[in-house]
C-alpha positions as CSV (number, residue, x, y, z in Angstrom):
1,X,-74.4,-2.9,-77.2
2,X,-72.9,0.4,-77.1
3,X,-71.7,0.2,-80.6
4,X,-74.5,-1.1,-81.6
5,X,-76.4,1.9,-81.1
6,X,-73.5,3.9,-82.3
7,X,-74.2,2.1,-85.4
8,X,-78.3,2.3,-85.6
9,X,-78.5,6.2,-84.6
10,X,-75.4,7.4,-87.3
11,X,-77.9,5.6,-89.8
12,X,-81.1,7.6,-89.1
13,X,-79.5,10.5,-89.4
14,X,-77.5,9.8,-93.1
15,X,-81.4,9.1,-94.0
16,X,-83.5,10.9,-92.4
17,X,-80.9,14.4,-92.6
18,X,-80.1,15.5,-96.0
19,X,-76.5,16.2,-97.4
20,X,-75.3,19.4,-98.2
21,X,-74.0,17.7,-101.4
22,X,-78.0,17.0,-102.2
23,X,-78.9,20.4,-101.1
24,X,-76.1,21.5,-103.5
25,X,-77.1,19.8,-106.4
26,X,-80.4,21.0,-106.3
27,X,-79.6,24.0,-108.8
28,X,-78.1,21.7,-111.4
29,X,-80.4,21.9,-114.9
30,X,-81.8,23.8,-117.3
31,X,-83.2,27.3,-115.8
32,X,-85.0,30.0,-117.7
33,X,-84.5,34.1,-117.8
34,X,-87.2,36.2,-116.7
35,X,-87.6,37.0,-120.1
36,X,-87.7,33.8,-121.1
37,X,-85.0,34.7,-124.1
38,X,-82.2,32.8,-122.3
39,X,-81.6,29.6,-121.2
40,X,-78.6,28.2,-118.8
41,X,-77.8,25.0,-117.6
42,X,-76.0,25.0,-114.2
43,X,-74.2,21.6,-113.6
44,X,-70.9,20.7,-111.3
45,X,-67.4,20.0,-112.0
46,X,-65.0,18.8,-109.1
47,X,-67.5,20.4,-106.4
48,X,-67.8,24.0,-108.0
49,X,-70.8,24.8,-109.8
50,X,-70.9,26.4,-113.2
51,X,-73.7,27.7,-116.2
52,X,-73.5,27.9,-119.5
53,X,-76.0,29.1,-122.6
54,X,-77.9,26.6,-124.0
55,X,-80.2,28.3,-125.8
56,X,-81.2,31.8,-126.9
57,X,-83.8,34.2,-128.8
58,X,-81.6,35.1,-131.8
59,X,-83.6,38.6,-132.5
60,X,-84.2,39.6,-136.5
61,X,-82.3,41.9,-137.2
62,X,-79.8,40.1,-135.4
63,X,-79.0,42.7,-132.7
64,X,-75.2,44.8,-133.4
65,X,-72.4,43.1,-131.7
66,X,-70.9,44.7,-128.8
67,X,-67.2,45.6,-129.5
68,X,-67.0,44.0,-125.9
69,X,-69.4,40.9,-125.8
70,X,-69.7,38.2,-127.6
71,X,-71.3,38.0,-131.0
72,X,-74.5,36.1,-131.1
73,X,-73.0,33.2,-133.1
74,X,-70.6,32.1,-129.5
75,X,-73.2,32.4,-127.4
76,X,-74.0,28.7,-127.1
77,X,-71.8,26.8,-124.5
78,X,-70.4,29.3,-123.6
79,X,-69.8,29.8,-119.3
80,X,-71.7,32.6,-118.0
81,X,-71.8,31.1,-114.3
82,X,-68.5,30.1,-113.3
83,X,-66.6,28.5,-110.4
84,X,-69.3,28.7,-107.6
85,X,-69.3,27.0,-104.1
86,X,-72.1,25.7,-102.0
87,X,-72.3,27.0,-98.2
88,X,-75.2,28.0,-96.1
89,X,-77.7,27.3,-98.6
90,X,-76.1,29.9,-101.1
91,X,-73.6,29.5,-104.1
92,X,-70.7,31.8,-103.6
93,X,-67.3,32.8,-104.8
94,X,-68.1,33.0,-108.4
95,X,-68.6,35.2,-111.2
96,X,-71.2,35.7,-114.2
97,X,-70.5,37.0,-117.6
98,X,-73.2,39.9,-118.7
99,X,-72.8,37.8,-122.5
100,X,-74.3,40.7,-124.5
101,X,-71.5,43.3,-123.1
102,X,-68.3,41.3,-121.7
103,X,-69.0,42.4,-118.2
104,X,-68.0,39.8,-115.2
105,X,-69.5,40.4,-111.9
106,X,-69.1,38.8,-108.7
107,X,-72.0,37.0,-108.3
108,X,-74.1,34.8,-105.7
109,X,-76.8,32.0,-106.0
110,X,-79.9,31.0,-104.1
111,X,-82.4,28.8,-104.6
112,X,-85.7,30.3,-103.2
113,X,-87.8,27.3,-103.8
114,X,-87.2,24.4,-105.9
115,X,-88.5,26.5,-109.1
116,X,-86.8,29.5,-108.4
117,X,-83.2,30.5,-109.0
118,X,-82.2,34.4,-107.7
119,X,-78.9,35.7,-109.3
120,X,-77.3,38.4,-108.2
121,X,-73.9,40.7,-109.2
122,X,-72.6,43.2,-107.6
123,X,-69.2,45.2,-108.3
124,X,-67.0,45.3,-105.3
125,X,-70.0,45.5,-102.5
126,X,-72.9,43.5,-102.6
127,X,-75.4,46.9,-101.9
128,X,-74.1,47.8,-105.7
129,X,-76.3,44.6,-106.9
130,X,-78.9,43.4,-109.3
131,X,-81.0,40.7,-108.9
132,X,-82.2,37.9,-111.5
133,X,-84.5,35.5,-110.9
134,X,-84.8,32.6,-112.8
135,X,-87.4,29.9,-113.3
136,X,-86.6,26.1,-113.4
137,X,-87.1,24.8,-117.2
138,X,-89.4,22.0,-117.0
139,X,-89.8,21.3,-120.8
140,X,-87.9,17.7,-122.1
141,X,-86.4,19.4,-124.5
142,X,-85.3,22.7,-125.6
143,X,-87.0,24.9,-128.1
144,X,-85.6,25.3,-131.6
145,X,-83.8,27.9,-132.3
146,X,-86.0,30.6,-134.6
């Protein structure tokens, strides 16, 4: 009997209590810059979490490369978000790529609501930050590239 109920109470909690893998996974699609000229898709690859560009504005002129960034023509695929790990509802331990100058940051992720991604590097300390929020991209499909 005792097993029994062992049994019956480690099942309502798998259901009723959700994973920290589900909690994790929450920040996997597409998500849009607040200036709505860059779009990232964070997915996961052996339990880190990554983001790369899937789309962007290409301005006209184009805009002069950066002797340090990428030019405009790599942008797409490539990892801006890389090697992140879910704990205590953040994503942690990774780095972001400013593309347009070259610049890695350490970086971490939270998910303020399921709509709502906040980003933020920092060199060395996190009070030398700066924040990015994000919005979820809800379109099916992306927009064409101008």
């Amino acid at each position: 009997m005792k097993f029994l109920y062992i049994i019956t109470i480690s099942i309502f909690y798998s259901i009723s209590l959700p994973s920290q893998t589900n909690i994790a996974d929450k920040i996997i699609g597409d998500w849009v810059s607040p200036k709505r000229d860059l779009i990232i898709r964070c997915y996961k690859e052996n339990n880190l979490y990554y983001g790369k560009v899937v789309w962007f504005y290409k301005y006209y002129p184009p805009q002069p490369d950066n002797p340090h960034g990428l030019p405009e023509t790599q942008w797409v695929n490539t990892v801006v978000m890389d090697k992140f790990s879910f704990s205590n509802n953040e994503w942690r331990g990774g780095e972001i790529l400013e593309i347009k100058t070259g610049k890695v940051y350490d970086a971490y992720i939270e998910l303020i609501d399921e709509n709502t991604l906040k980003l933020t590097g920092y060199i060395f300390w996190e009070i030398f930050s700066e924040t990015t929020i994000f919005t979820r991209y809800k379109e099916s499909k992306l927009p064409a590239f101008n």
